[in-house]
C-alpha positions as CSV (number, residue, x, y, z in Angstrom):
1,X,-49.1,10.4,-92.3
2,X,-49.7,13.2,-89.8
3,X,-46.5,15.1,-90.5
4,X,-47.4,14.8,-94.2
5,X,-51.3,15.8,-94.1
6,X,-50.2,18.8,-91.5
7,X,-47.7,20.1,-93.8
8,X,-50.5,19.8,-96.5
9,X,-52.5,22.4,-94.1
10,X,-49.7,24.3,-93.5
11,X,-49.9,24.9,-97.0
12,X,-53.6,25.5,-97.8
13,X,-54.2,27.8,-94.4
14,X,-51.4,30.5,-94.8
15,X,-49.3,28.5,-92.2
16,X,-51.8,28.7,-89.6
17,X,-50.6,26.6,-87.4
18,X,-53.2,26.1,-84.8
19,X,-56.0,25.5,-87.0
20,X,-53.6,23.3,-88.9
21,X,-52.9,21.5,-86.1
22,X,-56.7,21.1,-85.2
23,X,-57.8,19.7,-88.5
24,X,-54.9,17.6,-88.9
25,X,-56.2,16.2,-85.2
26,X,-59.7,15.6,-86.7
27,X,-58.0,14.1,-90.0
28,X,-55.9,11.6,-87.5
29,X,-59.5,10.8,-85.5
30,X,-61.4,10.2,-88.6
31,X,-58.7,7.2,-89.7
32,X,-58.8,5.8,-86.3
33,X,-62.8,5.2,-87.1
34,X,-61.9,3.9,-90.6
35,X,-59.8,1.3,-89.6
36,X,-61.6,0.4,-86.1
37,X,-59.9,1.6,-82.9
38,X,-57.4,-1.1,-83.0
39,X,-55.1,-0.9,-80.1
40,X,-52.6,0.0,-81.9
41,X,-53.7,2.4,-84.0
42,X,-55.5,4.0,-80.9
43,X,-52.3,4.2,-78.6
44,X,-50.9,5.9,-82.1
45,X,-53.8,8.1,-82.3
46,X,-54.0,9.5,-79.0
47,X,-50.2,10.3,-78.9
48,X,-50.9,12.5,-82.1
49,X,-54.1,14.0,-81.1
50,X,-52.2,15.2,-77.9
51,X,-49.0,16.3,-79.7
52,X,-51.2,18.0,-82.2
53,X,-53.3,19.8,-79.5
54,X,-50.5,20.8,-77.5
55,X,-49.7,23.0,-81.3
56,X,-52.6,24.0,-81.2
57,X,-52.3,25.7,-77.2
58,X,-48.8,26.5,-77.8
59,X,-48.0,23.8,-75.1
60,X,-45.0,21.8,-75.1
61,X,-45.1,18.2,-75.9
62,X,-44.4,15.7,-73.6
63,X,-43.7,11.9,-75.5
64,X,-43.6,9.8,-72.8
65,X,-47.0,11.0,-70.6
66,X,-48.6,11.1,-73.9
67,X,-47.9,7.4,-74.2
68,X,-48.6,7.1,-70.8
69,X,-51.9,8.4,-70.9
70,X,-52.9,6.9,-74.4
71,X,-52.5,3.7,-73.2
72,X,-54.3,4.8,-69.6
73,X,-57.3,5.5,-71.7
74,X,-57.0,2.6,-74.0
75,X,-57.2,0.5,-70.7
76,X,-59.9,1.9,-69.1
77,X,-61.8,1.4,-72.4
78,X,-60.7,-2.0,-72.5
79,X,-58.9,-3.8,-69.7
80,X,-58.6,-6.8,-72.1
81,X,-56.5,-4.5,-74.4
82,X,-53.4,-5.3,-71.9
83,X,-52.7,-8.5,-73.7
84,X,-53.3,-7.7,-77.1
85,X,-50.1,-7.8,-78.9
86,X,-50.2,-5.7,-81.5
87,X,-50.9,-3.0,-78.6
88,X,-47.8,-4.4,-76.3
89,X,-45.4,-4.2,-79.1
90,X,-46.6,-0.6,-80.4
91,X,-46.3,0.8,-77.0
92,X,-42.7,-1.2,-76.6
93,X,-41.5,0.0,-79.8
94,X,-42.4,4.0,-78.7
95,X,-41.0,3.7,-75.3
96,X,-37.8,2.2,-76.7
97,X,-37.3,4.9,-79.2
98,X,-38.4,7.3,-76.5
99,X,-36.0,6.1,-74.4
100,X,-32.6,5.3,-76.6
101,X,-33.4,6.7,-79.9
102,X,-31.6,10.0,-78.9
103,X,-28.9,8.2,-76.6
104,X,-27.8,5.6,-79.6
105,X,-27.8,8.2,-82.8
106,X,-25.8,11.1,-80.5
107,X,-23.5,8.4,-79.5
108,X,-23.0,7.6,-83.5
109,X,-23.0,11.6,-84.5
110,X,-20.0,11.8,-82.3
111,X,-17.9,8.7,-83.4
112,X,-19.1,10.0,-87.0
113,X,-17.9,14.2,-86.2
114,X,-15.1,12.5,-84.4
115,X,-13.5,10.5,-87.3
116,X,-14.1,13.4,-89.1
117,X,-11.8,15.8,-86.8
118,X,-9.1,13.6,-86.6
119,X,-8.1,13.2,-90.3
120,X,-9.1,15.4,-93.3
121,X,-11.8,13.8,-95.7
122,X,-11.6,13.9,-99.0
123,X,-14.3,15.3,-101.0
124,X,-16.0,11.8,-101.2
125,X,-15.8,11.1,-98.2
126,X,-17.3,14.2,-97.3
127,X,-20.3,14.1,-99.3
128,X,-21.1,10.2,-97.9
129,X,-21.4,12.1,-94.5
130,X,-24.8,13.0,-94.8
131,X,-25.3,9.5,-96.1
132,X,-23.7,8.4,-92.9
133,X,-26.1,10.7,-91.0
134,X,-29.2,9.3,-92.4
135,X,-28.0,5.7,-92.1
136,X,-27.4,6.5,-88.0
137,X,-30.7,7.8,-87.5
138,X,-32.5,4.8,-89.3
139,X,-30.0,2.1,-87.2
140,X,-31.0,4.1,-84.0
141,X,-34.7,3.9,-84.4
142,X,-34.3,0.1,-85.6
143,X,-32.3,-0.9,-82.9
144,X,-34.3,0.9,-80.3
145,X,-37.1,0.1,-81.1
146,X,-36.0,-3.7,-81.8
147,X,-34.3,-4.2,-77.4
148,X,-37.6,-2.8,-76.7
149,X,-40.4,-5.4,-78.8
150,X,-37.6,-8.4,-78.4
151,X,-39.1,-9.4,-74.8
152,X,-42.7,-9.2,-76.5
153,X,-41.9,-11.5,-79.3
154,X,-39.4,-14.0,-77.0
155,X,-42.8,-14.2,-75.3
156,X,-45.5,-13.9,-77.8
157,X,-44.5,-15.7,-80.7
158,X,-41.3,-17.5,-79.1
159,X,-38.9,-16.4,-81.8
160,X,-35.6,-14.2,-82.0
161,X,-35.9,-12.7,-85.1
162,X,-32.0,-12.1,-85.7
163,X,-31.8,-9.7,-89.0
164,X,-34.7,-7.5,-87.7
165,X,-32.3,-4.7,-87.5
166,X,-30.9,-5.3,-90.9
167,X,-34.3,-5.3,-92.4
168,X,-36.0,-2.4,-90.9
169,X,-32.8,-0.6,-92.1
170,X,-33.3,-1.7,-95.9
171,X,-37.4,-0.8,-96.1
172,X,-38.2,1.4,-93.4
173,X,-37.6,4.1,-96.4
174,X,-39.6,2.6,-98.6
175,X,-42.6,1.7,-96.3
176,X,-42.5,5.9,-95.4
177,X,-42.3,6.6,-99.0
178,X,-45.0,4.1,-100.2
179,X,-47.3,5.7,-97.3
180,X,-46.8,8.9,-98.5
181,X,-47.6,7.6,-102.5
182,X,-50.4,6.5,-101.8
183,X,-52.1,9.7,-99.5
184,X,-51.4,11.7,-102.6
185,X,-52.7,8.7,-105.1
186,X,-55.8,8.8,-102.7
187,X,-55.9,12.9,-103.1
188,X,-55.8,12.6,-107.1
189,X,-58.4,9.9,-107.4
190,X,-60.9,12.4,-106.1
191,X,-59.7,15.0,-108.8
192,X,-61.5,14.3,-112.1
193,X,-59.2,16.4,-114.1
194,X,-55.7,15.6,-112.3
195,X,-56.4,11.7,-111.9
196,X,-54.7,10.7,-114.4
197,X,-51.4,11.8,-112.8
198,X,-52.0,9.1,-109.9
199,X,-50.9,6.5,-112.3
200,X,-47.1,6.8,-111.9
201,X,-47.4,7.1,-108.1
202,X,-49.1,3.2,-108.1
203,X,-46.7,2.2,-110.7
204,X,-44.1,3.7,-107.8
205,X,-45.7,1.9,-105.0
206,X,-46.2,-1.5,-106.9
207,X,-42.2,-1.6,-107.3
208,X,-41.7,-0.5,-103.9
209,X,-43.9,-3.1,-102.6
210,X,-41.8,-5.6,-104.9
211,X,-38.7,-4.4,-103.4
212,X,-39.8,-4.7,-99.6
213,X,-41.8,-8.6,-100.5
214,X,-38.1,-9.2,-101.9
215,X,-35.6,-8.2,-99.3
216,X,-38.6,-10.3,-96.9
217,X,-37.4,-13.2,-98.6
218,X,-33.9,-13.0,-98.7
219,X,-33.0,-12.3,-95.4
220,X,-35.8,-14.4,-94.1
221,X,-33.8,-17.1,-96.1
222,X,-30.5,-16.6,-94.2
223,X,-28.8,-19.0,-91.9
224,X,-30.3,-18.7,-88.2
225,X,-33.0,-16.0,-89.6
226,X,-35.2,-16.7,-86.4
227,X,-34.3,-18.6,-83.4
228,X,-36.7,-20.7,-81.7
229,X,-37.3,-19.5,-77.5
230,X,-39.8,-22.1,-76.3
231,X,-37.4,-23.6,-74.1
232,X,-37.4,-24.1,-70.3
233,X,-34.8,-21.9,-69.4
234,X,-35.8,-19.0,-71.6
235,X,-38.0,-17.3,-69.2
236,X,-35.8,-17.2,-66.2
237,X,-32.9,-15.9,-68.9
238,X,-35.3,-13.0,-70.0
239,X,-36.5,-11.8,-66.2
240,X,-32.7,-11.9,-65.4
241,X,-31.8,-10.0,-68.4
242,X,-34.7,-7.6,-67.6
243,X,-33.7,-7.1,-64.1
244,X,-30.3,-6.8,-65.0
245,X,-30.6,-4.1,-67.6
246,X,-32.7,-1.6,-65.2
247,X,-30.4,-1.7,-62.7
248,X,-27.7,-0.8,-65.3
249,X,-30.3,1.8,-66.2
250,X,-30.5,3.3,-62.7
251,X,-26.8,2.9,-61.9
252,X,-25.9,5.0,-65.3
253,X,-24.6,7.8,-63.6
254,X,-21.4,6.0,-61.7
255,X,-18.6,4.8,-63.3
256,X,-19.8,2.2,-65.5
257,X,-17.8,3.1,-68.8
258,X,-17.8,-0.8,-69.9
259,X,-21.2,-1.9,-68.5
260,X,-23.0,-1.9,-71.6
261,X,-20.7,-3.9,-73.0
262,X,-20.2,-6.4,-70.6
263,X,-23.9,-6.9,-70.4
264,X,-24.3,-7.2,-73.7
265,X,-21.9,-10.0,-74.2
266,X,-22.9,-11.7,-70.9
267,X,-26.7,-11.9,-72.1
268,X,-25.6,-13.2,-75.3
269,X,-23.4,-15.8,-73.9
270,X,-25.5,-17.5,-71.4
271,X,-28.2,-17.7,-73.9
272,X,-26.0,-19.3,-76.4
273,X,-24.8,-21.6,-73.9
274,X,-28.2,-22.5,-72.2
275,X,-29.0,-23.5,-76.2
276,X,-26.1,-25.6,-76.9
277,X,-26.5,-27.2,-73.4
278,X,-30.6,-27.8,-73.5
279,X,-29.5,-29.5,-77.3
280,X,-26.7,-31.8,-76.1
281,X,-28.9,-32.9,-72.7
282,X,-31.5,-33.9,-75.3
283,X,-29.3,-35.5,-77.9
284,X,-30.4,-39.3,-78.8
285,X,-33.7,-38.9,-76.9
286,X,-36.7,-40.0,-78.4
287,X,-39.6,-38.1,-77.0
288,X,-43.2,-39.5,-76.8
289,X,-45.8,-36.9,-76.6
290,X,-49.3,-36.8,-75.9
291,X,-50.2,-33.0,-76.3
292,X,-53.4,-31.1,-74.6
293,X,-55.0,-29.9,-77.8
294,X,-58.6,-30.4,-76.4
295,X,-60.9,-32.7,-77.8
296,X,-59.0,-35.7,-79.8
297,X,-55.2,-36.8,-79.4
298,X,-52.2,-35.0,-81.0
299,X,-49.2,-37.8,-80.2
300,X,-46.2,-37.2,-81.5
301,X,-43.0,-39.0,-81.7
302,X,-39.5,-36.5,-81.7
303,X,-35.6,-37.7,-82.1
304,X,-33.1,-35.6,-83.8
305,X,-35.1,-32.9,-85.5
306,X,-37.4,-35.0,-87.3
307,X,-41.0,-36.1,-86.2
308,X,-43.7,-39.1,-86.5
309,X,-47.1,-37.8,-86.1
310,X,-49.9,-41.3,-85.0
311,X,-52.6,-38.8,-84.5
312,X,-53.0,-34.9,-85.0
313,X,-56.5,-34.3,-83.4
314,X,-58.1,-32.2,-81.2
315,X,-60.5,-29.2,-81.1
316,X,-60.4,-26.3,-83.0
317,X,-58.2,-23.2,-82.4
318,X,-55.6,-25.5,-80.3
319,X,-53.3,-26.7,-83.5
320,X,-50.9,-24.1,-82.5
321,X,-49.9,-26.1,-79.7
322,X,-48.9,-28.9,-82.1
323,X,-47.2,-26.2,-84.2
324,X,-45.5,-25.0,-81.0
325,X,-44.5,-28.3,-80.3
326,X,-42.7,-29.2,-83.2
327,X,-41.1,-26.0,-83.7
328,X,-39.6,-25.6,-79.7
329,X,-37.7,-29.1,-80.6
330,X,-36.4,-27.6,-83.7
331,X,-38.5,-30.2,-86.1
332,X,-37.5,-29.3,-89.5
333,X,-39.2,-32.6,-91.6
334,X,-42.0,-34.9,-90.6
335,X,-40.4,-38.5,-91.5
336,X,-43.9,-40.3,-90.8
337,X,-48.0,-39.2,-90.9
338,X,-50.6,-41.4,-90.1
339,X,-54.1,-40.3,-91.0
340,X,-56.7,-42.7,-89.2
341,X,-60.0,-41.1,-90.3
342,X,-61.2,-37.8,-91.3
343,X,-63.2,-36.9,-87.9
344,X,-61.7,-33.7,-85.7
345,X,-60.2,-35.9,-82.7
346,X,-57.6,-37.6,-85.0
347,X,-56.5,-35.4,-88.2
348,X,-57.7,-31.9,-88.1
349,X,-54.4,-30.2,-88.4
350,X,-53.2,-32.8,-91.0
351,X,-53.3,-29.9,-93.4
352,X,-51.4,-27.7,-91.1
353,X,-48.6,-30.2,-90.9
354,X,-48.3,-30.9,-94.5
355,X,-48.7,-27.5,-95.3
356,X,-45.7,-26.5,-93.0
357,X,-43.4,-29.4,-93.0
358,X,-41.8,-31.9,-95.8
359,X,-43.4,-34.8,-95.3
360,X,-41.9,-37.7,-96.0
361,X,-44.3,-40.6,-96.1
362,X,-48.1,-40.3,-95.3
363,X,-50.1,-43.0,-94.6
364,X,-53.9,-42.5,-95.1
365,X,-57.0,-44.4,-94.7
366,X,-60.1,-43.8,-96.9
367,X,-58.8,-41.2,-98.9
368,X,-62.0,-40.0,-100.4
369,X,-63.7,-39.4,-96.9
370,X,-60.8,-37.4,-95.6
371,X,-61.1,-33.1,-96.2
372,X,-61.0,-31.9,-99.9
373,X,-58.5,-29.6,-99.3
374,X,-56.0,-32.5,-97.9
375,X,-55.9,-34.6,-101.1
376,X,-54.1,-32.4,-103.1
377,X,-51.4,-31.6,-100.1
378,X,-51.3,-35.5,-99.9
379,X,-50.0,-35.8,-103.5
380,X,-47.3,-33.3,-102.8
381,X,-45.8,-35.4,-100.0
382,X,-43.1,-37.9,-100.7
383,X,-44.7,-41.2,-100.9
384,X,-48.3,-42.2,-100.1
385,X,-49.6,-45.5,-98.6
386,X,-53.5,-45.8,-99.1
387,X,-55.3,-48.0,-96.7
388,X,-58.7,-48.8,-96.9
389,X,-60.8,-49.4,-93.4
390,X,-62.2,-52.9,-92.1
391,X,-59.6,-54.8,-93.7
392,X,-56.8,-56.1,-92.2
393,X,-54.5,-54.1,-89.8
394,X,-51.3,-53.0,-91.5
395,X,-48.0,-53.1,-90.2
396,X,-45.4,-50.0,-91.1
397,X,-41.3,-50.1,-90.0
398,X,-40.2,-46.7,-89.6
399,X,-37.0,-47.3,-89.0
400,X,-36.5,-48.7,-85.1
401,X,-40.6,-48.3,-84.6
402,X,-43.4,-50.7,-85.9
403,X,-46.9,-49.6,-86.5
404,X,-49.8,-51.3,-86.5
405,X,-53.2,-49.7,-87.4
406,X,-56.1,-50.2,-88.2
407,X,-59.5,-48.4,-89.0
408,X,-62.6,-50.2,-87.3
409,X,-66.7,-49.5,-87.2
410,X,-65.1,-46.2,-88.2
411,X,-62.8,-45.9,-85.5
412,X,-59.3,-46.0,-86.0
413,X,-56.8,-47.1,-83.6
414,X,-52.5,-46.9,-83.8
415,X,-49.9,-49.0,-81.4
416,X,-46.6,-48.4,-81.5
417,X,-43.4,-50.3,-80.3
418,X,-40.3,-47.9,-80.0
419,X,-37.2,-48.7,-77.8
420,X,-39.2,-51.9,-75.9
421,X,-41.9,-48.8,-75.1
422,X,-45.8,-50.0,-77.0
423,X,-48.3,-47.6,-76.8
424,X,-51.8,-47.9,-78.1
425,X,-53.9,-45.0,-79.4
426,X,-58.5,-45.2,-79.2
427,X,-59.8,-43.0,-80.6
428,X,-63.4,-42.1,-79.9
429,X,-65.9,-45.5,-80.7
430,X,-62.9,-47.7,-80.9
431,X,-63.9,-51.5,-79.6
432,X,-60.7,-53.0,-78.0
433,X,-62.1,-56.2,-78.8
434,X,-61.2,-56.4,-81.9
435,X,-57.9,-56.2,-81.4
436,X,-55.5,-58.1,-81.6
437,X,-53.6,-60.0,-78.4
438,X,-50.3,-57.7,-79.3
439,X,-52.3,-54.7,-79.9
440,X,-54.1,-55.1,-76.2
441,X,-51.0,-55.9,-74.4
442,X,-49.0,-52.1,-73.8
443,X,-47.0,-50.0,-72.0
444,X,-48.9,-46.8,-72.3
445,X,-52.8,-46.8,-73.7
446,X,-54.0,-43.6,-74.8
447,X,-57.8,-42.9,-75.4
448,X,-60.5,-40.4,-76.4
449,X,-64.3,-40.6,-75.9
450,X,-66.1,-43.6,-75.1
451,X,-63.9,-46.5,-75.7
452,X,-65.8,-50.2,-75.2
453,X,-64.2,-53.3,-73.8
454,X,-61.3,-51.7,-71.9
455,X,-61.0,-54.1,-69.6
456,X,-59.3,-56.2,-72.5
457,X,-56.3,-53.8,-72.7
458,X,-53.1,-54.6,-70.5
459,X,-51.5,-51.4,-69.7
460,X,-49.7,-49.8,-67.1
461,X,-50.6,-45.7,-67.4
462,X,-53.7,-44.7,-68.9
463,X,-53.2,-41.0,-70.5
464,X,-56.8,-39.6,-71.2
465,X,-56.5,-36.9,-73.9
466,X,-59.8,-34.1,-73.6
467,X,-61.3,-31.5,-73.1
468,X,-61.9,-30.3,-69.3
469,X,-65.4,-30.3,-70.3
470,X,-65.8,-34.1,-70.7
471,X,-63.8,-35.1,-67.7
472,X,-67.0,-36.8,-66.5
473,X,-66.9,-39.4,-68.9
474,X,-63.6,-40.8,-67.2
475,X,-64.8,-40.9,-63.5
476,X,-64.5,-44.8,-63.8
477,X,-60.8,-44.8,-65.1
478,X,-59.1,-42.3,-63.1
479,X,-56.6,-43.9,-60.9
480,X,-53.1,-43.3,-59.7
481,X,-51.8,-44.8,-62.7
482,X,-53.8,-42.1,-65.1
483,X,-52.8,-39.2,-66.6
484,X,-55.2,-36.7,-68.3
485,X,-54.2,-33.7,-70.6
486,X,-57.1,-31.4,-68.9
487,X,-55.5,-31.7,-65.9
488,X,-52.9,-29.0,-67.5
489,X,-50.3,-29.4,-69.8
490,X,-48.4,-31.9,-72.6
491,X,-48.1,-36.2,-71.5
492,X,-43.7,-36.1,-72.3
493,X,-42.1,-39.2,-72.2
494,X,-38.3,-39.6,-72.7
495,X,-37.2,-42.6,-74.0
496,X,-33.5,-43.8,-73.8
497,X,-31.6,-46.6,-73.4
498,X,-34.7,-48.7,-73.0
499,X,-35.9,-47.0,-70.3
500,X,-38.5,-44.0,-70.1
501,X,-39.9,-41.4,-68.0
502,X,-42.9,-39.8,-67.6
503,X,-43.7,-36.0,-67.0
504,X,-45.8,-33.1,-67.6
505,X,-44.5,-30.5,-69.8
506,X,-46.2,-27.0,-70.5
507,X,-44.6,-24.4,-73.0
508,X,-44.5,-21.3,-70.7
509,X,-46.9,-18.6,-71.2
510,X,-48.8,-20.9,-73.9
């Protein structure tokens, strides 16, 4: 946008460069207010006022302390700035083109001049060279730019996004050109008598936009499009590989023809083993978890890729740990739902889940209390069971696991026998003695809020799913045999063979 609006300048002052490059600095301030000082925009800003300035005093530019000091000032402004994302992977994304951009698209120029000296092209093949040229420079800036963000995003949004490259390649063209379209669509508007030639430019844009929405879908469809990272091991793999790759960087200058290489391969490697390993260690486990989403429960049950959800509660803004959850164990369908009652603690990301995940079977009580938006996602799941509350409690086999559940004084509660393992879920108001003798006797009892009678339950751990803010409410309980989900972290228990065991579990940096 700068290099476009400056030329513009160029134009309209007689090449005057410095005055030029001084409105084109105003031009680039005045966006930064229209879209808001985002941190990204800002470090982006900065970087262009300076460059522009340093025109406009016939001073040389220098990229990296102008990213530097944007992002010094950016701080200063805001310290809170330092973990906002979109500012940590504009700044990555600059240094890494700062930094490899030149070193990756020489290092193609010569294989490119050198194939080129050591046979003699054809006429075709030398009019593809500029072709060649052009497709080097966009690789270089991808690639660059993509080493540099990849540590953000591993972190971030726990993904490997594998065709990145490939797709920056295919629309970073059409993004510059559509950018471009529309600052001289925007210029026309504003001209009564030349407005109408602003129509083909949006006709242009709308089937550019078509085209980039397109080649989203397609490679976003391929096999292994995005690798999962919320694992255990990943973030001693990433400081290793981070470590590893600036000492390579300081120890450039000695013989290290092969280094790059060898790095590359051995970061690859131990990552794809550490994957196939962490999946075969957890082959035939069925996981019980009990997640800390706040106020409600979120207990999930996970054995080869698929998922039974008894409760998806909690308070609002945490059902990205449930999300996270599912998608670290590689969850791709959702064999069972139960939907107790419409309240926060028990089914608030219900829509979430269907929305994300084929869903098998759903089983729902009082399906005209539960969310509007939820009926019409329940009808698109593959088979409904509609239970109505203070009735009977209904029984459900899911293959080696029988439910029973039940909705009571508008409390709904869910046990569960898995593997010789019962657990039974209270939710908020639940009175335990209304249950029946099976129902009280568990392994594991899970509850929320104020649950009467608890006396009546047999259990042997008592996890407490809250908020740190209630943790009053349990003084009475807490034991050596209780667990509580403000205390830090997910309630993980493996079951196999029979036999289970009981740990914490946090997804790092979560």
């Amino acid at each position: 946008m700068v290099s476009f609006v400056f030329a513009l300048l160029m134009l309209l002052t007689g090449k005057n460069k410095r005055l030029s490059a001084l409105l084109a600095a105003l031009f680039v301030l005045l966006y930064m207010m229209t879209v808001g000082f985002t941190p990204s925009v800002t470090r982006a800003g900065i970087m262009q006022i300076i460059f522009l300035l340093g025109i406009a005093v016939s001073r040389r530019y220098d990229p990296i302390n102008s990213l530097g000091l944007a992002v010094l000032i950016i701080i200063l402004i805001n310290p809170y700035a330092a973990a906002d994302v979109s500012l940590l992977l504009s700044f990555s994304a600059v240094l890494g083109i700062l930094l490899l951009y030149n070193r990756i698209k020489n290092y193609l120029y010569d294989r490119i001049q050198t194939g080129k000296a050591e046979r003699v092209l054809n006429k075709i093949q030398v009019r593809f060279m500029p072709l060649m040229k052009a497709a080097a420079v966009v690789f270089s800036f991808s690639v660059s730019a993509y080493l540099f963000t990849l540590p953000v995003c591993i972190v971030y949004f726990r993904q490997i996004t594998v065709y990145s490259v490939l797709t920056n390649m295919l629309i970073s063209s059409a993004v510059t050109v559509i950018i471009i379209s529309m600052m001289i669509m925007l210029l026309l508007h504003f001209s009564v008598i030349f407005s109408f030639i602003a129509l083909p430019f949006i006709l242009f844009c709308g089937l550019l936009t078509n085209y980039i929405i397109l080649v989203s879908q397609i490679v976003s469809s391929l096999p292994f499009a995005q690798i999962n990272t919320a694992r255990e091991f990943v973030p001693v793999w990433l400081a290793l590989s981070i470590i590893a790759a600036l000492a390579l960087y300081f120890l450039r200058k000695r013989k290290l023809r092969h280094a790059v290489k060898i790095y590359a391969l051995s970061v690859f490697a131990v990552f794809v083993f550490a994957m196939m390993f962490n999946d075969i260690a957890n082959k035939d486990i069925t996981r019980f978890s009990v997640l800390d989403t706040g106020n409600g429960v979120s207990a999930v049950v996970t054995r080869d890729n698929k998922a039974a959800v008894f409760s998806c509660g909690g308070s609002f803004g945490k059902g990205y740990i449930l999300r996270e959850h599912l998608e670290a164990l590689n969850i791709n369908e959702i064999s069972y739902l139960l939907i107790t009652d419409g309240n926060d603690t028990g089914s608030l990301y219900a829509p979430d889940i269907m929305s994300l995940y084929d869903t098998a079977v759903v089983e729902v009580y009082d399906e005209e209390k539960q969310y509007e938006n939820m009926h019409s996602l329940i009808k698109e799941c593959g088979r409904t069971v509609f239970r109505r509350s203070e009735g009977s409690d209904s029984i459900t086999h899911l293959d080696d696991i029988d439910i029973i559940s039940g909705v009571h004084n508008k409390s709904g509660f869910v046990f569960a026998e898995l593997e010789g393992l019962r657990f039974l879920i209270c939710s908020d108001g639940t009175d335990c003695s209304v249950l029946s003798d099976r129902v009280r006797n568990c392994d594991i009892l899970i509850i929320n809020g104020e649950v009467t009678n608890i006396s009546m339950v047999r259990y042997k751990t008592l996890f407490i799913s809250d908020s740190s803010e209630n943790r009053g409410k349990y003084n009475g309980l807490m034991g050596d045999n209780t667990l509580a989900s403000f205390d830090g972290g997910n309630i993980i228990v493996k079951v196999h063979d029979k036999r289970y065991d009981i740990r914490r579990e946090n997804i790092w940096l979560s």
